[in-house]
N, C-alpha and C positions, 0 to 999 in steps of 0.2 A: 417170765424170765426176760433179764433185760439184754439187748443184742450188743454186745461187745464192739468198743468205739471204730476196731480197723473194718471189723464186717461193715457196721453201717457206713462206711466211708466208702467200702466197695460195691455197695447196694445202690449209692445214689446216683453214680455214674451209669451201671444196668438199667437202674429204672427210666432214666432219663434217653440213652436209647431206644427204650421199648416206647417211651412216650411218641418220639419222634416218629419210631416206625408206623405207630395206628394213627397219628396226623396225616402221615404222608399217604397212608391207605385211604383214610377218609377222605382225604383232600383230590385223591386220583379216582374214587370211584363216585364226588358231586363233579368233577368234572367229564370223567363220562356220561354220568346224566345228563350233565348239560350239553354235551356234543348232541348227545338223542337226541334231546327234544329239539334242537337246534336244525336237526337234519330232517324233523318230522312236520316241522312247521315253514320248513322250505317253500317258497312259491312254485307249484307246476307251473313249466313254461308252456305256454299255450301255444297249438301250430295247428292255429285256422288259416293257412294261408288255399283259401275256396275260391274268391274272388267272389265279383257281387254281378255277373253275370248273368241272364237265365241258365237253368237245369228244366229239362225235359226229358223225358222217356218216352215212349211212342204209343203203347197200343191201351184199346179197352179192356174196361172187365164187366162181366156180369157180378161179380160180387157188389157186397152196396155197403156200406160207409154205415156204423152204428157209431161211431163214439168222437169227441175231439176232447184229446185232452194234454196238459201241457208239463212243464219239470224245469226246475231249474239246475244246471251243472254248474262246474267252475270257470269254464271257459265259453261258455252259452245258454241258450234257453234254449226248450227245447220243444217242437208242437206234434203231437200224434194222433193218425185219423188212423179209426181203427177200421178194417173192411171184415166181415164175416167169409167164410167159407161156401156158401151157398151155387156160387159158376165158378165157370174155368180163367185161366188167365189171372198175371200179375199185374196188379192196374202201373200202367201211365200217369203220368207226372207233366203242370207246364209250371213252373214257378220263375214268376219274374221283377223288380222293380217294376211299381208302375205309377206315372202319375195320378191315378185312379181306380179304385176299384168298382165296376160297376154291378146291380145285380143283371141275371140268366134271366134273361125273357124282355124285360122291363127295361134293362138301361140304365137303369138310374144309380146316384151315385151312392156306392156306401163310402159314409164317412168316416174316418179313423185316427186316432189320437196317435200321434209321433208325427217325427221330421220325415220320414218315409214310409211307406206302405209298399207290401208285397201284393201280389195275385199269387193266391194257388190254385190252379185247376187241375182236382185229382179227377183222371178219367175213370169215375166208378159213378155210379147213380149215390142217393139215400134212399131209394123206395125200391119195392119189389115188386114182381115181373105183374102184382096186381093195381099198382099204382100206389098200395099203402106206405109212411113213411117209415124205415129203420132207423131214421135219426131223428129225434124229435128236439130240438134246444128248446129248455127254458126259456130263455131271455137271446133272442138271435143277436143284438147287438154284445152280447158279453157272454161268448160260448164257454169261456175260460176265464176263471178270476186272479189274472196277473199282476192284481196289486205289489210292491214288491219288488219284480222282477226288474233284471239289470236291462235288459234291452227288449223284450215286449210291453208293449204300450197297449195292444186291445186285439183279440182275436173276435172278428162277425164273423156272419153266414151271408154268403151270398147269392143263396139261391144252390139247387137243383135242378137240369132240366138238361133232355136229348143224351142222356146214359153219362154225365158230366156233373161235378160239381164243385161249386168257385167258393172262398173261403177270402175275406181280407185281414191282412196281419198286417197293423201298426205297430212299429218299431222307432225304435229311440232316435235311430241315422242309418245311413245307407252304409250297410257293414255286410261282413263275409257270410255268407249263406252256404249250404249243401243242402241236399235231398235224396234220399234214399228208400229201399225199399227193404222191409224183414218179412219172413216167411213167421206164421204163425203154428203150432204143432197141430191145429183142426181145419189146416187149409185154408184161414184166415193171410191176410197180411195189416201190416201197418208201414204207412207213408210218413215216414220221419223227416221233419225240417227242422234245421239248426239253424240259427243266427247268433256269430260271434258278439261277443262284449267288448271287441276293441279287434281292430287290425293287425295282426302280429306285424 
């Protein structure tokens, strides 16, 4: 049946609002989408302001150092020695710029890829109270494979010795550092060092 000329004269104005109403829906719910993603892809402002200092904490541990391992974040890299649960106490900490890193005993220099190099001396051994090692690296000049990373350049080993042990981290330039200590849930800890990717 065919629709009588006034009706379809009054239909084409209805439809033509209803058109505009589901443009203007469409049209407001890609632009929320696009506020999301807009607010999702926002840059975190980073606030490393650590300064490039040494960090030090003071005392030893009988606990001993099994692992080195490393992470990348968005506002840093990030390098974790892991210590076991085994003695008492939180280890100490000396982390410093240094114009060189040398090994424990020997002296001599470890070398290191970047415009600057840290020393870290975590106050924990690698071996146990029988002399054997708890950390064994593969490869001592490349403890960690930091290819990649924004601001490590090379993590070495620099030696074990007198309830102490030295670690050198080559870094990209002489940027913001921290160092910290976390409690493990088996009475372990890990000694966290950060190095910013740019100076806030």
């Amino acid at each position: 049946m065919s629709t009588p000329l006034r009706h379809r004269r009054t239909l084409r104005p209805l439809l033509l609002v209803a058109a505009l109403a589901i443009a203007s829906t469409t049209a407001g719910a890609a632009a929320s989408t696009a506020g999301a993603n807009t607010s999702s892809t926002t840059a975190t402002v980073c606030e490393t302001e650590w300064g490039s200092l040494a960090k030090k904490r003071a005392p030893y541990t009988g606990k001993q150092i099994t692992d080195v391992r490393a992470g990348r974040h968005q506002c840093f890299d990030r390098l974790v020695i892991d210590l076991n649960g085994a003695g008492p106490g939180r280890p100490g900490f000396h982390v410093k710029y240094a114009a060189r890193v040398t090994r424990d005993g020997s002296g001599t220099t470890v070398r290191l890829r970047g415009r600057a190099q840290l020393r870290l001396i975590v106050k924990a051994p690698a071996y146990d109270d029988s002399g054997d090692p708890t950390y064994r690296p593969a490869n001592r000049r490349e403890l960690v494979d930091v290819a990649g990373y924004r601001t490590f350049r090379q993590v070495a080993w620099a030696g074990t010795h007198e309830g102490q042990t030295t670690i050198g981290l080559g870094v990209r330039a002489r940027l913001p550092m921290r160092v910290f200590v976390l409690n493990d849930p088996d009475g372990g800890h890990r000694v966290i060092v950060d190095v910013a990717h740019e100076w806030s």
